[in-house]
TORMAR-572452 format. One record per residue (C-alpha): residue number from 1; x, y, z; chain; residue in one letter. Coordinates in nm, 4 decimals. Example, Ala and Ser with C-alpha at 12.3 -4.5 7.8 and 13.67 -1.06 7.14 Angstrom:
! residues 2
ATOM   num         c1         c2         c3   chaine   residu
ATOM     1     1.2300    -0.4500     0.7800        A        A
ATOM     2     1.3670    -0.1060     0.7140        A        S
***
This chain:
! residues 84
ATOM   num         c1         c2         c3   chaine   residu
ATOM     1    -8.1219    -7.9540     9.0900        A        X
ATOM     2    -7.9616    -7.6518     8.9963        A        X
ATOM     3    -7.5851    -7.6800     8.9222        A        X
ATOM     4    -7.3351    -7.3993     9.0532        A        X
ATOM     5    -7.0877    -7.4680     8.8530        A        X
ATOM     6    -7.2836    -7.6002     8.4694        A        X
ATOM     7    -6.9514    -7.6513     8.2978        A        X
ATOM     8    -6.8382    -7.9247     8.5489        A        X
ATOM     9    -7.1827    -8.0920     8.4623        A        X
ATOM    10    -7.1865    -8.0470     8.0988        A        X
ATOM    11    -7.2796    -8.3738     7.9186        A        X
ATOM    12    -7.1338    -8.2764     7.5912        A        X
ATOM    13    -6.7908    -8.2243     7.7616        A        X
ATOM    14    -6.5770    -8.5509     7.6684        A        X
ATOM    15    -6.5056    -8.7376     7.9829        A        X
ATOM    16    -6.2097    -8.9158     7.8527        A        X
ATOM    17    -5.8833    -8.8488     7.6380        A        X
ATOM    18    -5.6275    -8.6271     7.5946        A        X
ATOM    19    -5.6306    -8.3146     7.7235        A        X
ATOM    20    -5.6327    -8.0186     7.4547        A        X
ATOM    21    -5.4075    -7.6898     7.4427        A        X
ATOM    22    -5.4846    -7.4371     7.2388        A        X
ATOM    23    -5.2317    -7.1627     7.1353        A        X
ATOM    24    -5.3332    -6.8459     7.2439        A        X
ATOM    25    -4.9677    -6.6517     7.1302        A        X
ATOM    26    -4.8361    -6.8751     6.8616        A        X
ATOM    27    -4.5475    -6.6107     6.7270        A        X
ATOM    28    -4.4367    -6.6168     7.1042        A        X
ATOM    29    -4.4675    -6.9731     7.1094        A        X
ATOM    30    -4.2347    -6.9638     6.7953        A        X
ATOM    31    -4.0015    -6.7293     6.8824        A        X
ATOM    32    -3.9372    -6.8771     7.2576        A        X
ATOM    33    -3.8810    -7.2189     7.0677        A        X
ATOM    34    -3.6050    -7.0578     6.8811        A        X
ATOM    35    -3.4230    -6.9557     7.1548        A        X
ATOM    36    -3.3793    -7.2717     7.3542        A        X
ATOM    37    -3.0499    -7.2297     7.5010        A        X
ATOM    38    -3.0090    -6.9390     7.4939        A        X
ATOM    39    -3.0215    -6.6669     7.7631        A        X
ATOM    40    -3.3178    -6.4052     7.7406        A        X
ATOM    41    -3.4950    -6.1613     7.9666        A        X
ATOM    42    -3.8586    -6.1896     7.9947        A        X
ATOM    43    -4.0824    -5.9593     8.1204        A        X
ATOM    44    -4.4578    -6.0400     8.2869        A        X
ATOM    45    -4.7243    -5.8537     8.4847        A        X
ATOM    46    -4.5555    -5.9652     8.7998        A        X
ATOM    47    -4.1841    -5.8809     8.7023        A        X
ATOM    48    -3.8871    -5.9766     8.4740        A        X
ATOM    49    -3.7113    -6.3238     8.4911        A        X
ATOM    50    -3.3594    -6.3256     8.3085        A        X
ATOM    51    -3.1850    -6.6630     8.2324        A        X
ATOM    52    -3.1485    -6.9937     7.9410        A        X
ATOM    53    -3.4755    -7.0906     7.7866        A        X
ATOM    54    -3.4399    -7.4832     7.8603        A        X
ATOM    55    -3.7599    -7.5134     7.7075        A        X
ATOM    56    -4.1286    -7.3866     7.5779        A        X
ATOM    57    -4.4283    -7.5110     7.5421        A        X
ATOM    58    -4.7483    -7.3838     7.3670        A        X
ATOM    59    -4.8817    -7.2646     7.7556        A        X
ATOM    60    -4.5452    -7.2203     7.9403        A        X
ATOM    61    -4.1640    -7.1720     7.8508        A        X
ATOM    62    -3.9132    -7.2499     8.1215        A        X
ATOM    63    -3.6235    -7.0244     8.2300        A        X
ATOM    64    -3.2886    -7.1292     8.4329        A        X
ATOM    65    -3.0834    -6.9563     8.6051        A        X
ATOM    66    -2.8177    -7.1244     8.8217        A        X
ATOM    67    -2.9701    -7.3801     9.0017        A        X
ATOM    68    -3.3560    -7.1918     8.9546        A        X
ATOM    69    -3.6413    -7.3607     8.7272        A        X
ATOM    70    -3.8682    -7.0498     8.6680        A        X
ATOM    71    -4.2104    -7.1423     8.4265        A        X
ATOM    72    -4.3532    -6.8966     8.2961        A        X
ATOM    73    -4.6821    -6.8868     8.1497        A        X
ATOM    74    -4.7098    -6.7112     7.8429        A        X
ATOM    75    -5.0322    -6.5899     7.8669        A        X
ATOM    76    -4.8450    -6.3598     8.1222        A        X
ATOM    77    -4.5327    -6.2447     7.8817        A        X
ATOM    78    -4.5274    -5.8620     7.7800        A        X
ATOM    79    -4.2053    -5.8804     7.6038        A        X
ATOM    80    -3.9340    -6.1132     7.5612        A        X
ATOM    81    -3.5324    -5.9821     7.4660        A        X
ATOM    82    -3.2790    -6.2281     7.3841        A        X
ATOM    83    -2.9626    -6.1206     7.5699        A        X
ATOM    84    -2.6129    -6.0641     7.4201        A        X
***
């Protein structure tokens, strides 16, 4: 039978262990790792998010602001500005 969806079905596709990122934007990666705790304004395709970087990840960086968690994939970054 005909699969929809062949990559669901693909017997070389490891069934088991860990899952694996790959770094799309590693100087983005690098540069929101170096400014963990300290407060930035990001901009995405869907609008800017200002705040501390608490933390960043190879696929996500996370932003608070008061009481706010915002995670931001950085696939979805256009620029990043550290604030003064």
């Amino acid at each position: 039978m005909y699969s929809m969806y062949p990559y669901r079905t693909n017997p070389q596709a490891p069934s088991n262990g860990p899952m694996q990122v790959v770094v799309v934007e590693p100087y983005v990666y690098a540069a929101l790792k170096s400014l963990i705790g300290k407060r930035v304004v990001i901009d995405t395709s869907r609008g800017s998010v200002s705040g501390t970087v608490a933390d960043a990840k190879p696929d996500h960086v996370v932003v608070q602001e008061h009481d706010s968690s915002f995670f931001v994939r950085i696939c979805e970054i256009v620029w990043v500005m550290p604030e003064n």
